[in-house]
C-alpha positions in Angstrom: 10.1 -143.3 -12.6 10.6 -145.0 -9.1 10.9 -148.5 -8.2 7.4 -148.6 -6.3 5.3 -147.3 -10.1 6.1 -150.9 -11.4 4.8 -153.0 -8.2 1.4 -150.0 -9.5 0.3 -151.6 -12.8 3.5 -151.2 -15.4 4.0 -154.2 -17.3 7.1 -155.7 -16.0 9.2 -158.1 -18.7 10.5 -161.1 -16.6 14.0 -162.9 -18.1 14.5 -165.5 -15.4 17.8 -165.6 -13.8 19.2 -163.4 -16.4 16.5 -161.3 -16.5 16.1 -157.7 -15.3 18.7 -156.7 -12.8 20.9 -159.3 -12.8 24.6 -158.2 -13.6 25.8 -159.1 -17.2 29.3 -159.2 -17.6 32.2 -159.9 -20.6 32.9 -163.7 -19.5 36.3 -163.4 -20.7 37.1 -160.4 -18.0 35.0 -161.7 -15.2 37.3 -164.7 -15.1 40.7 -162.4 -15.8 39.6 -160.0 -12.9 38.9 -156.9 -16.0 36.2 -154.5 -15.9 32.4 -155.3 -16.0 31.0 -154.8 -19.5 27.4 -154.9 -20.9 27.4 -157.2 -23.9 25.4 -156.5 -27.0 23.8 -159.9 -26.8 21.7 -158.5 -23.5 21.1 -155.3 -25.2 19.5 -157.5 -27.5 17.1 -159.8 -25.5 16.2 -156.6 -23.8 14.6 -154.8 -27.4 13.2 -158.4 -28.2 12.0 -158.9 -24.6 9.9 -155.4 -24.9 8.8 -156.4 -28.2 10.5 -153.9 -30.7 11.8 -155.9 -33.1 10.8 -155.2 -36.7 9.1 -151.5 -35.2 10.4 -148.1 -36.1 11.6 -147.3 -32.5 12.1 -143.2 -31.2 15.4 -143.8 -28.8 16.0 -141.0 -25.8 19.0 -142.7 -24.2 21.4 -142.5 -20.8 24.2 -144.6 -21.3 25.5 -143.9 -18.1 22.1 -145.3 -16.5 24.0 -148.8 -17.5 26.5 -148.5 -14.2 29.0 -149.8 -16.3 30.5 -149.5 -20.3 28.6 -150.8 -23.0 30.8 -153.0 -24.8 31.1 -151.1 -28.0 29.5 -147.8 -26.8 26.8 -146.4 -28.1 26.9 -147.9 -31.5 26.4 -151.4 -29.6 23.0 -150.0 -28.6 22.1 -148.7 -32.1 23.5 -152.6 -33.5 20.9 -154.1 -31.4 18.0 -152.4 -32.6 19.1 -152.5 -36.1 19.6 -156.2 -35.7 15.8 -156.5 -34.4 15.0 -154.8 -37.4 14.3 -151.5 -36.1 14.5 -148.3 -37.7 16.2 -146.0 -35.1 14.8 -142.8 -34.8 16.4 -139.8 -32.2 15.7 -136.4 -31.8 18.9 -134.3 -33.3 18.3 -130.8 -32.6 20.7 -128.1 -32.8 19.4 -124.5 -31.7 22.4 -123.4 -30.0 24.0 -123.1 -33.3 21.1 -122.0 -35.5 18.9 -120.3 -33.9 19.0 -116.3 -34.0 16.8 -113.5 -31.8 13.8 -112.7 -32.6 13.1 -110.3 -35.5 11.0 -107.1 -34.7 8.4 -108.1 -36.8 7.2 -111.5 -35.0 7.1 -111.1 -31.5 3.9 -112.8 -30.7 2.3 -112.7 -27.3 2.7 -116.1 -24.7 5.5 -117.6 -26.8 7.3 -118.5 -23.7 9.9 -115.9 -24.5 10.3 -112.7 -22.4 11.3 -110.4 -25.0 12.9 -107.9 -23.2 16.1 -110.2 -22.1 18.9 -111.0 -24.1 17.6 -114.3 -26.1 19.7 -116.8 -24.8 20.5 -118.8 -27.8 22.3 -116.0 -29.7 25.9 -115.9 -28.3 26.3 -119.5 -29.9 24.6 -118.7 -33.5 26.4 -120.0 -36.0 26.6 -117.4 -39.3 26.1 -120.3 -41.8 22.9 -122.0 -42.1 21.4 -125.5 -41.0 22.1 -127.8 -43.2 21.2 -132.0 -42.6 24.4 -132.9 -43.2 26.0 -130.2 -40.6 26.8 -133.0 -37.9 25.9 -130.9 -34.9 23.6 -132.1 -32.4 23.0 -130.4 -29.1 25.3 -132.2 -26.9 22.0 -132.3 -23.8 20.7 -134.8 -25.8 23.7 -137.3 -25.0 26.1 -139.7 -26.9 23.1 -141.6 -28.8 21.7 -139.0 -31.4 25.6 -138.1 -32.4 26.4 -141.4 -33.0 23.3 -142.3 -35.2 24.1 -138.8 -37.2 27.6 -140.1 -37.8 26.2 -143.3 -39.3 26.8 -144.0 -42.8 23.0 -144.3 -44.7 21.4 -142.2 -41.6 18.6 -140.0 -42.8 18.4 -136.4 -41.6 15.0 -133.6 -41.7 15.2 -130.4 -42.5 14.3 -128.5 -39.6 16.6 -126.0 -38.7 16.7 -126.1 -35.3 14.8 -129.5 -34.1 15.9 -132.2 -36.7 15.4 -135.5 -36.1 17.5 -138.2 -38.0 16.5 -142.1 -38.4 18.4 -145.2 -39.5 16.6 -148.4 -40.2 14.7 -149.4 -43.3 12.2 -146.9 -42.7 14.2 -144.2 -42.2 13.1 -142.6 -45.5 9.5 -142.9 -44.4 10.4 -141.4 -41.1 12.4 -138.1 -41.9 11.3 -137.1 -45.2 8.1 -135.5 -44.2 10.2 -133.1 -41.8 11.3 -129.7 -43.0 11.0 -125.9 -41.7 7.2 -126.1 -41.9 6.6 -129.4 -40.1 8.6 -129.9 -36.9 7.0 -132.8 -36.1 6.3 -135.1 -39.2 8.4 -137.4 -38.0 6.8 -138.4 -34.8 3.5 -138.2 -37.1 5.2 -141.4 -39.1 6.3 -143.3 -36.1 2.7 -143.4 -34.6 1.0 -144.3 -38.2 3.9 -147.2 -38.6 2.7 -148.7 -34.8 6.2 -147.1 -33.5 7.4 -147.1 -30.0 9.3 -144.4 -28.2 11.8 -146.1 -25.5 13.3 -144.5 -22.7 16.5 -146.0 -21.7 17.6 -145.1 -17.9 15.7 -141.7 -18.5 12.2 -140.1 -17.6 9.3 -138.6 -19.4 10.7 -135.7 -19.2 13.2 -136.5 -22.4 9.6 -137.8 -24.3 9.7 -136.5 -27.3 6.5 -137.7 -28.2 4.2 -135.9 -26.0 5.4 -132.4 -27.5 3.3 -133.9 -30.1 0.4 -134.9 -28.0 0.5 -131.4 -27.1 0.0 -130.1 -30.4 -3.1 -132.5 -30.6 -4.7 -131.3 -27.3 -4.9 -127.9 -29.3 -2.0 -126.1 -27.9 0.0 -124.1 -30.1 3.8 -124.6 -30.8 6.0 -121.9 -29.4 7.8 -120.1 -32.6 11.4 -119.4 -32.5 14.0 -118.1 -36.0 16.2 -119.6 -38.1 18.3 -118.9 -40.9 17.2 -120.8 -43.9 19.9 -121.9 -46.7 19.7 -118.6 -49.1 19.9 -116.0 -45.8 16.4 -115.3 -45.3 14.8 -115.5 -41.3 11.8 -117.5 -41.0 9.7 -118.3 -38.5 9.3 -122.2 -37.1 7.2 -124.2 -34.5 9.7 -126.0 -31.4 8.0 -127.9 -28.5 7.8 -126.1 -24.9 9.1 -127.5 -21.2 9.4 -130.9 -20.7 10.2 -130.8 -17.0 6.0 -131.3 -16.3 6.2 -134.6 -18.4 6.2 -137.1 -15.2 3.1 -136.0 -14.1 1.7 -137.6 -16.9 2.6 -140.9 -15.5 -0.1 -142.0 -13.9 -1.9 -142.0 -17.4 1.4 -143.8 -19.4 1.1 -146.4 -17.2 -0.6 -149.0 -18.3 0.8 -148.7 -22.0 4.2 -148.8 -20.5 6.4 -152.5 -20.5 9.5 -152.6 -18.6 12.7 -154.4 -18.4 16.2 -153.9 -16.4 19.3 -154.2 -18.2 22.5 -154.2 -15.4 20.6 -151.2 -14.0 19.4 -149.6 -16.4 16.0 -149.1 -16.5 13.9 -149.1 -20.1 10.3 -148.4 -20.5 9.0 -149.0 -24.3 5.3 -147.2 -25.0 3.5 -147.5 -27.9 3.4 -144.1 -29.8 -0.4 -144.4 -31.4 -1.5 -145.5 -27.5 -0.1 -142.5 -26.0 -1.5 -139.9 -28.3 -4.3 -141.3 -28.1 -4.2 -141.4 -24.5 -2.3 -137.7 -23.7 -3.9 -135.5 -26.5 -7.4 -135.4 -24.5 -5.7 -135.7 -20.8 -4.1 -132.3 -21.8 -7.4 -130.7 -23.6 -9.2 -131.4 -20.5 -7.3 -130.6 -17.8 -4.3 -128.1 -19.5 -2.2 -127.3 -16.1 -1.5 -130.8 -15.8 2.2 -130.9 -17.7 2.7 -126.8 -15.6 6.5 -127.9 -13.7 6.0 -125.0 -12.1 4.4 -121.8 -10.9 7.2 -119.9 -12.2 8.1 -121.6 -15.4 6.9 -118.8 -18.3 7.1 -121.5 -20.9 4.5 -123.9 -19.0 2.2 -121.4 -18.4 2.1 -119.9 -21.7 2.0 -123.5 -23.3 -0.6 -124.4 -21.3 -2.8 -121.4 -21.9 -3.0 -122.3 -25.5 0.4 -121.2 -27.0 1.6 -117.8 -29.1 -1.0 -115.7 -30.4 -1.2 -112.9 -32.3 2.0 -114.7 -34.4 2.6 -115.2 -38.1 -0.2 -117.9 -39.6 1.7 -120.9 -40.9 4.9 -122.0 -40.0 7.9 -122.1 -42.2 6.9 -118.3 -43.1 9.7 -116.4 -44.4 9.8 -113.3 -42.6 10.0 -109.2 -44.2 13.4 -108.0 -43.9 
């Protein structure tokens, strides 16, 4: 988002002179001439200032949108939400390592696949299965989800290729819904708890949370393979292209609240509000997320998904 969409209707959080914008620095190396830090303490007016605290929060996080070193890296992020009393919540996927091609019996029609190329994510495949305690995580999702997976008591689904994993005292509420069958139980949770999704120095393009308000418009989820834990292929449900996500801004708008922290921009929306909100956008008018004329995944998403494809998901496949 540009600086022009807040002067537009965003709710804007206002800290006074220490508010938005202004630079936050370790005292103690300001006055020795040492390099700018961002303390946790203004990571933490920022969640209370967008009103998180005590909410089950899903996190898609730049750090280097900061301009300058959290001090105590990521886990000085994650400290501040867990010391609001938020259950952290990050998307954790890992299909480079476990997904495999797609078997001759379940090549269904607009799955955003051309299945006549080599499938891209098979070079990496792993020959072991997913398991939640694997600790990979796709490194495009940045520094955030690894460090919450590495956490001691963090809570991880069971689906093989698009996890998601959740610390907090909800955790357990969050992730246990989640396995092959049901890529996106967790997102279900977060909106039925009041959750909020928060984008920190990144745009809606790394929103989780409208893959699901996808699925609600009536659009299928794309099916892709995985190896499940005694060998056997089955077929699961993943979310399509993102990259069409910021058109949906004008409609996030006014759910959206906004603060700076030393340059990094973060927008908190609430999760029931924006399904609420996307699902029939996208039912009416389905081109609206297309990034592209040429993108095979939007335009078979937003035609209505795979057909002719397995019913069910989780479906163990014939050999």
């Amino acid at each position: 988002m540009d600086e022009g969409q807040d002067r537009s209707g965003e709710a804007v959080v206002d800290e006074g002179r220490d508010g938005p914008g202004a630079p936050v620095v370790n005292e103690a190396q300001e006055e020795s001439g040492g390099p700018v830090t961002v303390r946790g303490e203004r990571l933490a007016r920022a969640v209370e200032a967008l009103g998180l605290s005590g909410r089950p929060v899903l996190v898609h996080a730049s750090l280097r949108s900061f301009g300058a070193p959290l001090d105590g890296g990521a886990d000085s992020l994650v400290d501040a939400l867990l010391g609001a009393g938020c259950t952290v919540l990050v998307p954790a996927f890992t299909e480079p390592w476990h997904s495999v091609p797609p078997p001759a019996s379940d090549r269904p029609a607009r799955n955003g696949l051309d299945y006549t190329l080599p499938y891209r994510e098979a070079g990496h495949a792993l020959s072991t299965p997913y398991a939640p305690d694997c600790g990979l995580v796709n490194p495009s999702l940045g520094v955030l989800p690894v460090t919450v997976v590495a956490r001691p008591g963090t809570r991880r689904g069971r689906h093989p290729l698009n996890s998601f994993a959740a610390l907090g005292p909800e955790a357990a509420a969050l992730i246990d819904g989640q396995d092959p069958g049901d890529v996106y139980a967790p997102l279900r949770a977060l909106a039925e708890r009041g959750g909020r999704t928060l984008l920190i120095g990144v745009g809606l393009n790394r929103m989780t949370t409208l893959h699901l308000a996808e699925q609600r418009s009536g659009r299928r989820l794309f099916r892709r393979w995985a190896r499940l834990d005694d060998g056997r292929i089955a077929t699961v449900e993943v979310g399509s292209c993102s990259e069409g996500f910021p058109r949906l801004e004008p409609w996030l708008r006014p759910h959206a609240r906004t603060t700076i922290v030393h340059g990094s921009r973060w927008h908190a929306y609430p999760v029931p509000e924006v399904l609420a909100t996307i699902a029939p956008a996208l039912a009416a008018a389905p081109t609206l997320t297309r990034c592209s004329a040429d993108c095979r995944a939007c335009a078979d998403a937003t035609a209505g998904g795979p057909v002719d494809a397995y019913p069910g998901t989780g479906v163990v496949l014939p050999g």
